[in-house]
Biotite code that builds the C-alpha atoms (Angstrom):
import biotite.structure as struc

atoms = struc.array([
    struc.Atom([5.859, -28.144, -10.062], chain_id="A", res_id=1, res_name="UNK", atom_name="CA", element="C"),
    struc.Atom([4.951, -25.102, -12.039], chain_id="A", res_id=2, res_name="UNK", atom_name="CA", element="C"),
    struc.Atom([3.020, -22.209, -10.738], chain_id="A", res_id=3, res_name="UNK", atom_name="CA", element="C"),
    struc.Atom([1.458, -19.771, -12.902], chain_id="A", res_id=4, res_name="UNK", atom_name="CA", element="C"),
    struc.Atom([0.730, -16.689, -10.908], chain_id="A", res_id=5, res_name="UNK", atom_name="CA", element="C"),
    struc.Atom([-1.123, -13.435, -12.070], chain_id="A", res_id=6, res_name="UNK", atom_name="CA", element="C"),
    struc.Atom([-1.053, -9.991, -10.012], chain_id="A", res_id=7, res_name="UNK", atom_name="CA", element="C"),
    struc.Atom([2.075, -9.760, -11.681], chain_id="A", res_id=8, res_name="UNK", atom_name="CA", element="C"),
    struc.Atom([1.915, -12.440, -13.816], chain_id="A", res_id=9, res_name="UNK", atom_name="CA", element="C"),
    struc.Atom([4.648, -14.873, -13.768], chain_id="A", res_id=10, res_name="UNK", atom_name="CA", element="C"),
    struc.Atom([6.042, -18.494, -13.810], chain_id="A", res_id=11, res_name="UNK", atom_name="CA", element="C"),
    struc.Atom([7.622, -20.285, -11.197], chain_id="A", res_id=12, res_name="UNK", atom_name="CA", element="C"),
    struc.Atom([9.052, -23.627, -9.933], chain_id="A", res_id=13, res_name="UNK", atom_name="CA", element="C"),
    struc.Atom([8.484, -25.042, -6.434], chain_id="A", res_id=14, res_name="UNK", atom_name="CA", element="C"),
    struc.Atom([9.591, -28.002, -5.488], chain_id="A", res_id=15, res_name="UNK", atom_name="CA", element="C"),
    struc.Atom([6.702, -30.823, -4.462], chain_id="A", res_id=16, res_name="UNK", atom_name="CA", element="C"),
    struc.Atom([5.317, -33.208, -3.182], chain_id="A", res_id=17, res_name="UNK", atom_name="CA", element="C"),
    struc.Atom([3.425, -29.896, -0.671], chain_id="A", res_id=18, res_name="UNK", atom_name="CA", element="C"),
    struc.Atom([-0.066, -29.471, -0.164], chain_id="A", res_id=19, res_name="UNK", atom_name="CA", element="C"),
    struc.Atom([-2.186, -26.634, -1.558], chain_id="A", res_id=20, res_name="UNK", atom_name="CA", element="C"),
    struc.Atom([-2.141, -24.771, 1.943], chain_id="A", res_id=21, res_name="UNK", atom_name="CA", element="C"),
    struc.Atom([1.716, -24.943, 2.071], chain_id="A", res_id=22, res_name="UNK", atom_name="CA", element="C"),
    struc.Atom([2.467, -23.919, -1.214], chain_id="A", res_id=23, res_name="UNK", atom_name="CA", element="C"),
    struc.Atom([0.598, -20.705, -0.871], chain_id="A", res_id=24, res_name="UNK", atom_name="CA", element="C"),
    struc.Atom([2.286, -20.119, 2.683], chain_id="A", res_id=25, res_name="UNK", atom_name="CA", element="C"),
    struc.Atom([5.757, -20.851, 0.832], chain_id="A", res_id=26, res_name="UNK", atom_name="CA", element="C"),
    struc.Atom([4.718, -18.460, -1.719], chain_id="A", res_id=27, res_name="UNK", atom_name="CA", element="C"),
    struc.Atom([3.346, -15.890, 1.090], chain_id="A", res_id=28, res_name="UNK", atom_name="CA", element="C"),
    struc.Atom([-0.081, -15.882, -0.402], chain_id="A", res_id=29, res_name="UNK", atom_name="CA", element="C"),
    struc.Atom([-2.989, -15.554, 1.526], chain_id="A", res_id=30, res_name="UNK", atom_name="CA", element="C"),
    struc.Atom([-4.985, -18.667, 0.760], chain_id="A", res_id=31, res_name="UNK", atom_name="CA", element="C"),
    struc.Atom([-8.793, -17.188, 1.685], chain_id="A", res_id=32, res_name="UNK", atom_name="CA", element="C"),
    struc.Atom([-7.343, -14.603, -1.039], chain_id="A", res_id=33, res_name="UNK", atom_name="CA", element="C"),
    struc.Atom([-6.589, -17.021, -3.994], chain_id="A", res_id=34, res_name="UNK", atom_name="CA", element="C"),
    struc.Atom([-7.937, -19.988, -6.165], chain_id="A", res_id=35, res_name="UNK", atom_name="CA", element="C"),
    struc.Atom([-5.711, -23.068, -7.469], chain_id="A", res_id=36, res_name="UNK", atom_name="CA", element="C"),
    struc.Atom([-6.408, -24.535, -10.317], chain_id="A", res_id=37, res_name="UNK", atom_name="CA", element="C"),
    struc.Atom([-4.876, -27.633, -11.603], chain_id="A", res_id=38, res_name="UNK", atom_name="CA", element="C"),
    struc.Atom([-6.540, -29.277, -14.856], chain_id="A", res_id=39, res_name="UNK", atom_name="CA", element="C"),
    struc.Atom([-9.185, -26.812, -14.845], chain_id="A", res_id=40, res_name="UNK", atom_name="CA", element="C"),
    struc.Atom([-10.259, -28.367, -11.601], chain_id="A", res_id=41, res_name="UNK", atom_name="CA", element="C"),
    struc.Atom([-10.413, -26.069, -8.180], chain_id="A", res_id=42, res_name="UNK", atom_name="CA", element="C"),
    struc.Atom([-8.049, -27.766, -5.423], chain_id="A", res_id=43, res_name="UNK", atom_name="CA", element="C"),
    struc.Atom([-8.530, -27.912, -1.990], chain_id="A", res_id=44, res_name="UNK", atom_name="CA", element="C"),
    struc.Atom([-6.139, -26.538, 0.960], chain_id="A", res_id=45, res_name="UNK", atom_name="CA", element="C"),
    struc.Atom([-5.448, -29.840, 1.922], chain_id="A", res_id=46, res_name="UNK", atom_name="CA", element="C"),
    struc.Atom([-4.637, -31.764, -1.420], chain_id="A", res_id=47, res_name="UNK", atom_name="CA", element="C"),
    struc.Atom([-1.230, -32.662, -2.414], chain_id="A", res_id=48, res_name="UNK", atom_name="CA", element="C"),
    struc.Atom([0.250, -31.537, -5.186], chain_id="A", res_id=49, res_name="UNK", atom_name="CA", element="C"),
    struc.Atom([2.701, -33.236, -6.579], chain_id="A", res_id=50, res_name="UNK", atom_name="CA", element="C"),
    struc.Atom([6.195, -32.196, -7.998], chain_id="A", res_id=51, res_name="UNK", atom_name="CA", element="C"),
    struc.Atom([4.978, -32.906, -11.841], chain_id="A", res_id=52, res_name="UNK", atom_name="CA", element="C"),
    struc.Atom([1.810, -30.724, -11.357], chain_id="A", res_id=53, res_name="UNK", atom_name="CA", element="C"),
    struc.Atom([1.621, -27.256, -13.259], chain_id="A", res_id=54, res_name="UNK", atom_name="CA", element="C"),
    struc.Atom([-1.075, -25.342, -11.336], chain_id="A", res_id=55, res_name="UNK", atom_name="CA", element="C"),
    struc.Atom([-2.749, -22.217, -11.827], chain_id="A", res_id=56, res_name="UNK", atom_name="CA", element="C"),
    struc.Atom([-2.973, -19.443, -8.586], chain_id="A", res_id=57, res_name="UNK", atom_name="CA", element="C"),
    struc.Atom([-5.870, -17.108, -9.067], chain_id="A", res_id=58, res_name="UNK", atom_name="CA", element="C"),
    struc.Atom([-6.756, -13.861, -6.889], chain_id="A", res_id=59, res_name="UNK", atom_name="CA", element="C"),
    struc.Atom([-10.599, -13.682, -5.768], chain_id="A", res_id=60, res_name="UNK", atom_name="CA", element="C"),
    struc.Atom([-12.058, -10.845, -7.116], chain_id="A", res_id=61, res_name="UNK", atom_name="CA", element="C"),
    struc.Atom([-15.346, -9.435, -5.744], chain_id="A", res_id=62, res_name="UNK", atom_name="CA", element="C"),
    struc.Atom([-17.272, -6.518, -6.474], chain_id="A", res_id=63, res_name="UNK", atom_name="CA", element="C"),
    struc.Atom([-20.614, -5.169, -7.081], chain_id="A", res_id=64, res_name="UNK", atom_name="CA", element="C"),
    struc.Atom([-22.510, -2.361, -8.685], chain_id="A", res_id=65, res_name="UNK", atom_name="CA", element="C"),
])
């Protein structure tokens, strides 16, 4: 599947069928830390992905004033 990742930005490939919660351990990402997106839809930590997927792997920002 592809991965677009930002914080650097960059493009992978992973190989799939994984589900969202291994694919961010494979990519050592903290998943509390980071959205996936795949058709503009949030995904879940325990859907699969599958290896013709391109998904999207956003860093939650917070702040305040």
């Amino acid at each position: 599947m592809k991965v677009q990742l930002s914080h650097p930005e960059r493009l992978v490939e992973v190989k799939g069928p994984k589900r969202v919660k291994e694919l961010l351990r494979d990519l050592n990402l903290v998943a509390e830390a980071h959205l996936v997106i795949r058709r503009d839809e949030l995904v879940t930590e325990d859907e699969f992905l599958k290896d013709d997927d391109a998904v999207e792997i956003r860093p939650v920002i917070s702040g305040g004033s």
